[in-house]
C-alpha positions in Angstrom: 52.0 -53.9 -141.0 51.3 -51.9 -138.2 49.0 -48.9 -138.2 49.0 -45.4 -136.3 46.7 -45.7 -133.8 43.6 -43.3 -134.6 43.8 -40.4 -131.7 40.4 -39.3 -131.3 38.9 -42.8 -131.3 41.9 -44.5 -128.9 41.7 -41.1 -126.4 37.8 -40.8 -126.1 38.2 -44.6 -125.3 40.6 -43.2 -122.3 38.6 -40.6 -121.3 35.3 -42.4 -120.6 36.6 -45.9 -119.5 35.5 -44.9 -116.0 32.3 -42.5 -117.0 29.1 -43.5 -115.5 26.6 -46.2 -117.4 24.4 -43.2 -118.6 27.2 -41.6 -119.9 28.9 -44.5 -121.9 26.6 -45.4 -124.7 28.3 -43.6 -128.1 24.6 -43.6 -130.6 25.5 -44.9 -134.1 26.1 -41.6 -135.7 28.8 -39.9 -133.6 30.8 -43.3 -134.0 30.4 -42.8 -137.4 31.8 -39.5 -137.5 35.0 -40.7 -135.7 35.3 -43.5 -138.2 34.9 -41.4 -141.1 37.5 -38.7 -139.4 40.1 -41.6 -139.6 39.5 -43.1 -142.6 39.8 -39.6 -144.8 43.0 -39.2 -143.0 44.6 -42.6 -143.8 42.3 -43.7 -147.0 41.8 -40.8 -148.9 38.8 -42.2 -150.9 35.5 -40.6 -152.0 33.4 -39.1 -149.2 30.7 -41.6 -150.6 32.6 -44.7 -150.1 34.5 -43.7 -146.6 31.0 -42.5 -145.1 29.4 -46.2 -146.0 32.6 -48.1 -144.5 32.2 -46.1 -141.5 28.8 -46.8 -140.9 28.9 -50.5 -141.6 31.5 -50.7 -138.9 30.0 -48.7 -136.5 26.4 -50.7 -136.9 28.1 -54.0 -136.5 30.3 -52.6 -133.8 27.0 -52.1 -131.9 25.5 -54.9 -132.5 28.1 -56.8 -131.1 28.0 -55.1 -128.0 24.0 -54.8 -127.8 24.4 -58.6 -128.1 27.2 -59.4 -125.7 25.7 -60.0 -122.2 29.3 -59.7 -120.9 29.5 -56.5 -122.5 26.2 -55.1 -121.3 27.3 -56.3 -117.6 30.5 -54.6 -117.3 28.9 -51.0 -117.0 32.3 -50.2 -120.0 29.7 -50.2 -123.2 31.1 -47.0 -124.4 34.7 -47.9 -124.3 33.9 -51.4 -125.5 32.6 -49.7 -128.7 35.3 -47.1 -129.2 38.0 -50.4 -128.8 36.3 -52.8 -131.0 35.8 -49.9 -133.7 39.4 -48.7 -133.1 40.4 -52.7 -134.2 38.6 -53.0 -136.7 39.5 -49.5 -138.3 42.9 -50.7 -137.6 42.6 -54.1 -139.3 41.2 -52.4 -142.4 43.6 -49.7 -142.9 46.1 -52.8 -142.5 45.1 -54.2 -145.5 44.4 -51.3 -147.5 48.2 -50.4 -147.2 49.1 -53.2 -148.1 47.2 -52.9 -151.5 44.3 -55.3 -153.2 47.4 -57.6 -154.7 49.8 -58.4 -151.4 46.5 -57.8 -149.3 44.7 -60.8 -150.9 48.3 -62.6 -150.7 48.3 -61.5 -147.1 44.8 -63.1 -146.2 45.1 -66.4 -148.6 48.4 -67.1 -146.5 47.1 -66.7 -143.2 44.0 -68.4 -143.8 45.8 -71.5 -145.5 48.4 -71.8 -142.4 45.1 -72.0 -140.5 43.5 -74.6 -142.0 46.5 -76.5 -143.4 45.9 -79.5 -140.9 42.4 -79.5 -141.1 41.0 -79.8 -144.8 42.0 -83.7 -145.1 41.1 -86.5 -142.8 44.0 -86.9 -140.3 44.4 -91.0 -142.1 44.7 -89.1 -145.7 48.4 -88.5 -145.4 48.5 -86.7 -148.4 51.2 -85.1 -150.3 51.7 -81.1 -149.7 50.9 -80.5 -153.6 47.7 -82.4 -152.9 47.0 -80.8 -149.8 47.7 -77.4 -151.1 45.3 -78.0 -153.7 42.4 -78.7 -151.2 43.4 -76.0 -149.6 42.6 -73.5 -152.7 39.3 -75.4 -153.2 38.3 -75.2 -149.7 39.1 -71.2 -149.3 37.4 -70.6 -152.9 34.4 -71.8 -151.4 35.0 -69.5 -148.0 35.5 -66.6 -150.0 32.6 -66.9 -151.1 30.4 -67.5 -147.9 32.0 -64.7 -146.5 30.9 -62.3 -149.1 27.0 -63.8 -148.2 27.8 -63.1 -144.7 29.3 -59.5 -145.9 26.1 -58.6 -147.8 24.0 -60.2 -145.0 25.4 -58.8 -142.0 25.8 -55.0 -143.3 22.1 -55.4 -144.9 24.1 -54.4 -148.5 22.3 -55.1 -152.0 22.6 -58.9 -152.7 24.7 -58.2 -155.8 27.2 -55.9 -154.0 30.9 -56.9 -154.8 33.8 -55.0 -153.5 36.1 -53.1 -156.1 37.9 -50.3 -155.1 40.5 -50.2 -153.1 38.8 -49.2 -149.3 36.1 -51.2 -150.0 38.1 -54.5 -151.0 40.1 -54.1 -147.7 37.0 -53.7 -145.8 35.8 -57.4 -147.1 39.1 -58.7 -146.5 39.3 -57.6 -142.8 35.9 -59.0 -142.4 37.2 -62.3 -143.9 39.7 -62.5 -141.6 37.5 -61.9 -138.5 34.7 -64.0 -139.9 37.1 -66.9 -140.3 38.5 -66.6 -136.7 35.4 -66.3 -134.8 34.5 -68.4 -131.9 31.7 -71.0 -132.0 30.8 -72.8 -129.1 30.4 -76.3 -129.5 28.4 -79.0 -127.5 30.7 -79.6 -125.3 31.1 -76.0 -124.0 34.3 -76.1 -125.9 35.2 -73.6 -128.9 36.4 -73.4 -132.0 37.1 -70.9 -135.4 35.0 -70.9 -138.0 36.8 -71.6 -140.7 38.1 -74.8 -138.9 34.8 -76.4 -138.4 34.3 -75.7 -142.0 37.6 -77.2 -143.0 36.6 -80.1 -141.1 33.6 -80.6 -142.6 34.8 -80.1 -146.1 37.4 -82.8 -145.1 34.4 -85.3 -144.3 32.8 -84.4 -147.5 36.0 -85.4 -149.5 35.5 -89.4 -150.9 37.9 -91.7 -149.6 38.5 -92.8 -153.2 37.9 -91.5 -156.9 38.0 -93.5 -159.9 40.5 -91.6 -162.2 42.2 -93.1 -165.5 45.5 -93.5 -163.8 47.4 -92.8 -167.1 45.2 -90.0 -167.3 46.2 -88.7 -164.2 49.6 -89.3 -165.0 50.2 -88.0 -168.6 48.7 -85.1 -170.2 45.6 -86.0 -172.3 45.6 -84.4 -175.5 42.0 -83.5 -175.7 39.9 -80.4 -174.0 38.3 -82.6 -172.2 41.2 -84.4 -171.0 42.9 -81.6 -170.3 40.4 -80.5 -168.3 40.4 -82.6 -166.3 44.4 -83.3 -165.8 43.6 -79.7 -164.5 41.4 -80.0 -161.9 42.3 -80.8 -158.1 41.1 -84.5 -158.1 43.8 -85.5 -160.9 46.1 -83.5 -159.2 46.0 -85.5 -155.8 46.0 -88.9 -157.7 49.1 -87.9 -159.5 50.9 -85.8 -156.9 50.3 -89.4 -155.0 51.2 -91.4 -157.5 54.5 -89.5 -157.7 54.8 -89.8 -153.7 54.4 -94.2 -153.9 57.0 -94.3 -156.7 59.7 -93.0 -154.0 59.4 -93.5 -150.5 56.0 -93.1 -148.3 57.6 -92.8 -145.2 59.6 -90.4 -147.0 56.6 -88.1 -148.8 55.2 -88.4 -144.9 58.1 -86.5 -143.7 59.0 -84.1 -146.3 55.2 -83.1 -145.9 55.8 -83.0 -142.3 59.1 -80.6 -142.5 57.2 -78.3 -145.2 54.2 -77.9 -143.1 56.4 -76.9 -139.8 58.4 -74.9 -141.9 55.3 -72.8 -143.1 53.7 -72.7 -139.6 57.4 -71.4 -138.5 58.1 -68.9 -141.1 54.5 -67.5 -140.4 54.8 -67.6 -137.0 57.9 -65.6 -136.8 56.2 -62.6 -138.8 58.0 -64.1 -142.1 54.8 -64.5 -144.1 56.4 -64.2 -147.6 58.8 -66.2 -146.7 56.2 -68.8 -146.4 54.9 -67.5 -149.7 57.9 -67.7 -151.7 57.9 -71.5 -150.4 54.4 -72.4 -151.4 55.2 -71.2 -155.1 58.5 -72.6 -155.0 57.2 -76.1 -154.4 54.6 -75.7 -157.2 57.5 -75.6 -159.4 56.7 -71.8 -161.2 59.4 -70.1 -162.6 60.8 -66.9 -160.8 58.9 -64.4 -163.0 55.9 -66.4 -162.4 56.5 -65.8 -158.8 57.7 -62.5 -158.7 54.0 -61.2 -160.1 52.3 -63.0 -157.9 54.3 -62.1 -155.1 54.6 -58.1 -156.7 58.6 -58.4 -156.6 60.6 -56.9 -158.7 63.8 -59.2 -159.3 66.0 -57.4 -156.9 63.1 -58.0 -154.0 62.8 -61.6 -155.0 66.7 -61.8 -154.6 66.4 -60.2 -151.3 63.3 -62.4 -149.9 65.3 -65.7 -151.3 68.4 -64.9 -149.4 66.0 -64.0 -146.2 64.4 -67.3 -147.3 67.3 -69.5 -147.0 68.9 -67.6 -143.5 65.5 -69.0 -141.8 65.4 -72.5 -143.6 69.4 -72.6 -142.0 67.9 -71.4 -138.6 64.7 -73.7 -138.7 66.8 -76.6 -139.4 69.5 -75.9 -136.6 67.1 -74.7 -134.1 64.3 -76.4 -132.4 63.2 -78.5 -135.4 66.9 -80.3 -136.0 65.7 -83.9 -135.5 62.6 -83.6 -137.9 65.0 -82.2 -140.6 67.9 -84.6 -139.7 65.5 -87.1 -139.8 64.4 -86.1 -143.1 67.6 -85.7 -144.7 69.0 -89.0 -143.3 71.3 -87.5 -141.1 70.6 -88.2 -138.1 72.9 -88.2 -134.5 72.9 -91.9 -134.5 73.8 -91.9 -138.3 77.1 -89.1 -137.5 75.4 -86.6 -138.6 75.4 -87.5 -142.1 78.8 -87.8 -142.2 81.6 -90.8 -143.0 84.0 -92.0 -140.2 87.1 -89.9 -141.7 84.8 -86.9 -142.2 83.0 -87.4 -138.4 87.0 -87.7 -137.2 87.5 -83.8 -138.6 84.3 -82.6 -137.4 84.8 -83.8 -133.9 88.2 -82.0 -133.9 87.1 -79.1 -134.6 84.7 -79.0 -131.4 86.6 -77.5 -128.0 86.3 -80.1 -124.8 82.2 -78.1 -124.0 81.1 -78.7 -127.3 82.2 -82.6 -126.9 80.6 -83.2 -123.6 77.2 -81.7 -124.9 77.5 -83.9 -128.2 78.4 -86.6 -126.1 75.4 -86.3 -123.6 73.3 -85.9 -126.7 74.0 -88.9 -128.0 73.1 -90.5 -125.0 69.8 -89.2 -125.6 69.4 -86.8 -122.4 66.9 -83.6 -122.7 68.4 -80.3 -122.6 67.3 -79.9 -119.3 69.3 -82.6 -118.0 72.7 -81.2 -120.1 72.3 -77.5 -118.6 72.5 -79.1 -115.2 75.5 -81.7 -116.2 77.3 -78.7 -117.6 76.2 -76.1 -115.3 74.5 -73.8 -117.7 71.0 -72.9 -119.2 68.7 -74.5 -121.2 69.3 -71.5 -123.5 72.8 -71.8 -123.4 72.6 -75.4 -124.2 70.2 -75.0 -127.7 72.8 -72.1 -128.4 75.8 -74.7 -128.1 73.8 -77.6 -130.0 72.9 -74.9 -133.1 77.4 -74.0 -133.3 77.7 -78.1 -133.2 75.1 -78.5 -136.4 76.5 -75.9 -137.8 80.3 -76.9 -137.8 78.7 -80.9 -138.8 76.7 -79.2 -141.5 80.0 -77.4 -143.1 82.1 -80.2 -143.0 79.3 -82.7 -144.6 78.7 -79.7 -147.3 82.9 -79.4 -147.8 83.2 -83.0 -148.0 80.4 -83.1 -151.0 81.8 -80.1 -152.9 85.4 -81.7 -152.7 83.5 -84.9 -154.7 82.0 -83.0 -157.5 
């Protein structure tokens, strides 16, 4: 969600860019002021609370720049400060529109996208159930470190939690920064921090746990059993288990097509789309879903058919093979289709559409179709998506006229 940029932070920024060295240091308390100016207007919470937000930005704002040789070198320091406070005022007022509910939603999805590759060992292939579940361990445990490094950083009382509203999307942008800061590694490379400690949680994970297999399977009928049918461990043995009794070059894919789906729905600003899915594959019922997700049921009907419109467009655009694949339809296998059903579809495609299905099968890039048919590589994805589309409704006419 965007927010209104704050006027008297972003134009004293302006106005002093090219201001002499002397003449470009704000002192603590004036940023303060312009902080606290901004967050009455948008926040509206008590003087107490907005004047100790404001300052904790504005001390760590300086920090960072009294710390940042780069920074100190560019003769800027002034409109360094007023930038990095106007971002983080920003990035807080972000979340505390979108309320403590969707906000934490908000952060729990990003941060899970982040770290969806990273918290199991690369030879793990685990099951998306099983890897979700790692996932909520994993950012349980960051939560947590970030509120240390909250309460350390901003020197607060070691027994200071977040409750109201400002103050929970204050810890909440700082979770998001702390996870995504830079470390520089040995190798003069860099990294976030929350994927070196995804990483490391990974290494940490055993490579095997002894579990009563009919345990992990069936529900116990004892606390203790329950218990532990409930925690993560038992839920990776039997969302495994589950995975072997099928296919594991199938579980391999369908955790492959659910992961680029998430990372696609994310990346094209369709977070709760990405939600709904997560949920979805956890099997809850819809009014399970709509409190978590805050929908009434007209909202959830609305996401679900935005939901499916992308799923239609992920599958048909750039991803096609990994879904066709997938789904067992592949171009070598016609699409999915029988020889009398490949016969209509191929009729229904003008003498273009054949040549490019036809160059296709012969397995040439698009780059090599636009210059056989003389058009662009755009213009050649654009034909391809009307092809699946016209094999997908006569595969999906032809099962309909069998039921």
């Amino acid at each position: 969600m965007n927010v209104r940029t704050p006027r008297s932070i972003n134009q004293t920024s302006q106005s002093n860019v090219h201001a002499p060295e002397s003449a470009q240091k704000t002192d603590i308390k004036t940023l303060s002021e312009l902080l606290q100016s901004q967050l009455q207007a948008h926040a509206g919470s008590k003087s107490s609370i907005i004047l100790a937000v404001a300052n904790r930005i504005a001390l760590e704002v300086e920090r960072i720049c009294r710390k940042s040789h780069r920074i100190q070198k560019s003769g800027q320091v002034r409109s360094w400060q007023l930038t990095l406070a106007h971002h983080r005022l920003q990035k807080c007022l972000e979340y505390y529109r979108l309320g403590s509910r969707q906000g934490r939603i908000e952060l729990h999805g990003n941060l899970s996208v982040i770290v969806y590759r990273h918290v199991a060992i690369p030879q793990s292939n685990l099951s998306f159930s099983a890897r979700y579940n790692l996932i909520e361990d994993f950012l349980q445990d960051f939560y947590a470190e970030s509120l240390k490094a909250f309460r350390r950083e901003h020197q607060v009382d070691e027994a200071y939690t977040p409750r109201i509203q400002l103050e929970l999307a204050e810890y909440m942008a700082f979770t998001e920064q702390y996870a995504k800061r830079r470390i520089t590694l040995p190798n003069q490379s860099s990294q976030q921090l929350i994927v070196l400690r995804a990483q490391s949680f990974a290494r940490r994970q055993p490579n095997e746990t002894s579990l009563d297999i009919e345990q992990a399977v069936e529900f116990g009928k004892s606390d203790e059993a329950h218990e532990q049918n409930r925690s993560p461990v038992a839920q990776q043995v039997r969302a495994r288990l589950v995975a072997q009794t099928i296919d594991p070059s199938e579980a391999v894919l369908r955790d492959r097509v659910v992961s680029e789906l998430v990372q696609y729905l994310d990346a094209q600003g369709h977070s709760d789309c990405a939600d709904y899915l997560v949920l979805k594959l956890q099997d809850l019922a819809a009014p399970e879903i709509d409190e978590l997700l805050g929908l009434t049921p007209r909202q959830r009907d609305y996401l679900q058919q935005r939901f499916k419109y992308h799923v239609e467009k992920f599958s048909r655009s750039s991803h096609w093979k990994l879904v066709h694949q997938w789904l067992g339809v592949e171009l070598e296998q016609k699409l999915g289709m029988s020889t009398e059903q490949w016969e209509i579809f191929i009729a229904q495609l003008d003498e273009s559409l054949k040549q490019l299905l036809q160059l296709k099968q012969a397995h040439k890039s698009d780059t090599e179709i636009a210059q056989a048919l003389n058009i662009t590589p755009k213009k050649v994805q654009k034909r391809w998506t009307e092809i699946l589309a016209v094999a997908w409704q006569t595969r999906n006419s032809a099962l309909k006229s069998e039921e």
